[in-house]
C-alpha positions in Angstrom: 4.7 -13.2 3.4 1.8 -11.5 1.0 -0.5 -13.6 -0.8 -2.2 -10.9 -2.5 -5.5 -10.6 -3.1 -5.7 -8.4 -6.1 -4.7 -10.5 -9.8 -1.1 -11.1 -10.3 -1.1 -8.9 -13.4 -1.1 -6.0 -11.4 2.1 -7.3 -9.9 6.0 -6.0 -11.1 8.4 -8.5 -11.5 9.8 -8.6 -8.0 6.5 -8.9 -6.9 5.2 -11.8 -9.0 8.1 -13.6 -8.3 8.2 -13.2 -4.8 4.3 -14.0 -4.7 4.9 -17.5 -6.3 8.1 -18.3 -3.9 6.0 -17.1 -0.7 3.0 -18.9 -1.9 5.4 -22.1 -2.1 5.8 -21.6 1.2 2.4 -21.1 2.3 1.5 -24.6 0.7 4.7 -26.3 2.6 2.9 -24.7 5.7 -0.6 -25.9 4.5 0.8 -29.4 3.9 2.7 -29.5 7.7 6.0 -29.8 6.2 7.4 -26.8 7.7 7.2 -25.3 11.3 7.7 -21.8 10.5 5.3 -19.1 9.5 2.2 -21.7 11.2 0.5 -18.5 12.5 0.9 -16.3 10.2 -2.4 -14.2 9.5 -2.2 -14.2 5.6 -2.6 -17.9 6.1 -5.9 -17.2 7.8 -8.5 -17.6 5.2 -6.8 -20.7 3.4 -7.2 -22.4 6.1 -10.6 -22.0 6.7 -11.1 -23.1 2.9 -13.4 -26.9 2.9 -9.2 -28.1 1.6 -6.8 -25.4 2.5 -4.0 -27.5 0.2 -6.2 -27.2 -2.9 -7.0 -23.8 -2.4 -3.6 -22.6 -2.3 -3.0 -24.6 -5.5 -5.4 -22.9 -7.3 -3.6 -19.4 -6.2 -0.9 -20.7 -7.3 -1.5 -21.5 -10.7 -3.3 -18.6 -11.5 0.5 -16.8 -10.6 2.0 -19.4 -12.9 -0.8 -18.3 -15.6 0.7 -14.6 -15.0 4.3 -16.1 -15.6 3.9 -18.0 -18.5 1.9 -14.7 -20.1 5.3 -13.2 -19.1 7.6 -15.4 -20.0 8.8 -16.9 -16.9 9.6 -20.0 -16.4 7.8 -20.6 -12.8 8.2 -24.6 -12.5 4.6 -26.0 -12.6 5.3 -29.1 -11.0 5.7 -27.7 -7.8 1.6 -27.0 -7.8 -0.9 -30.1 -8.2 -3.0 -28.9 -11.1 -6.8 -29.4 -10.9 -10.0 -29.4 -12.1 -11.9 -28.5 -9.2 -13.1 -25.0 -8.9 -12.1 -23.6 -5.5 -13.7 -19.9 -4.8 -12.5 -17.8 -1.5 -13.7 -14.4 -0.4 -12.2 -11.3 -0.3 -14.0 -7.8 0.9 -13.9 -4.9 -1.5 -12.1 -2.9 1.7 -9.3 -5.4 1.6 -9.0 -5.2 -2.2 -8.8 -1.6 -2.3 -6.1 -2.0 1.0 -4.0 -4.5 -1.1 -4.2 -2.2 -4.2 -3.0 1.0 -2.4 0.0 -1.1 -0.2 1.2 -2.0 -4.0 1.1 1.2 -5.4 2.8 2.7 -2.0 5.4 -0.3 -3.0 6.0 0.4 -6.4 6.5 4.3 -6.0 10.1 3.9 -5.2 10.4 0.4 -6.3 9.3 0.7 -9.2 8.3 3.7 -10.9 7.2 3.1 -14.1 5.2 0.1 -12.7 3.3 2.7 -10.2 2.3 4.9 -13.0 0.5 1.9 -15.2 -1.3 1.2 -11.6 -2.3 4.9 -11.0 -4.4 4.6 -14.2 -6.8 1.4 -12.6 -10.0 2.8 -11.4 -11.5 -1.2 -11.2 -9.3 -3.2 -9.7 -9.7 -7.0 -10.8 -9.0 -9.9 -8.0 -6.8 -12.4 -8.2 -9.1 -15.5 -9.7 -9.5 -17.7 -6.9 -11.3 -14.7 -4.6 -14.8 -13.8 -5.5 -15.6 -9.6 -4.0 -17.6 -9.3 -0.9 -19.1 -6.1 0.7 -16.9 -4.8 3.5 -13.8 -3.4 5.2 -10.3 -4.4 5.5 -9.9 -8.0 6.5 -8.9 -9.0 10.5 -6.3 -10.6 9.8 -4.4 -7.9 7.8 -1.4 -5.7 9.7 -2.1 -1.7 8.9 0.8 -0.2 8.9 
């Protein structure tokens, strides 16, 4: 499971789509209707959000923004829309992690995809995280 940090935009097709299923999962997780993936560390900081379901929610749509700008047809009604603004943190250390694990991904996945990423020298977030000072987050597995 990755629920990037960095926007979707930034994401190939294979990785936007598997974002929005995985983050379909996360929010079966969030809402205890699954037992699997409970414990898993990208889950970490959603769940310390003041409402972990809305929070996910709000990641979710901005994914679905990213497919409809595509094309896609991501169903909506699988995300509660809402209103409220919901703002998680994510350290400029983790951002800059995130953006390197893509481009390591997309360098054989897809190449063409790497190159437009090789160009970014600011990297945006995705729009629910708001950019912190610090390293790569404790929850994250370095490989």
């Amino acid at each position: 499971m990755r629920l990037w940090s960095i926007h979707p935009k930034y994401l190939d097709p294979a990785g936007l789509t598997a974002c929005w299923r995985e983050g379909l999962l996360a929010r079966e997780v969030l809402c205890g209707r699954t037992s699997g993936y409970r414990n898993h560390p990208q889950l970490a900081r959603f769940k310390e959000a003041e409402d972990p379901v809305r929070a996910i929610d709000r990641y979710l749509e901005a994914v679905w923004e990213e497919s409809v700008c595509r094309g896609y047809r991501f169903d909506a009604t699988k995300v509660v829309p809402g209103i409220a603004v919901v703002r998680l943190t994510v350290s400029c250390g983790q951002l800059d992690y995130e953006f390197e694990h893509l481009k390591r991904k997309l360098e054989l996945r897809s190449p063409k995809n790497y190159m437009r990423l090789i160009a970014v020298r600011s990297i945006e977030p995705h729009p629910l995280f708001r950019v912190t000072t610090g390293g790569v987050a404790v929850w994250e597995i370095i490989r």
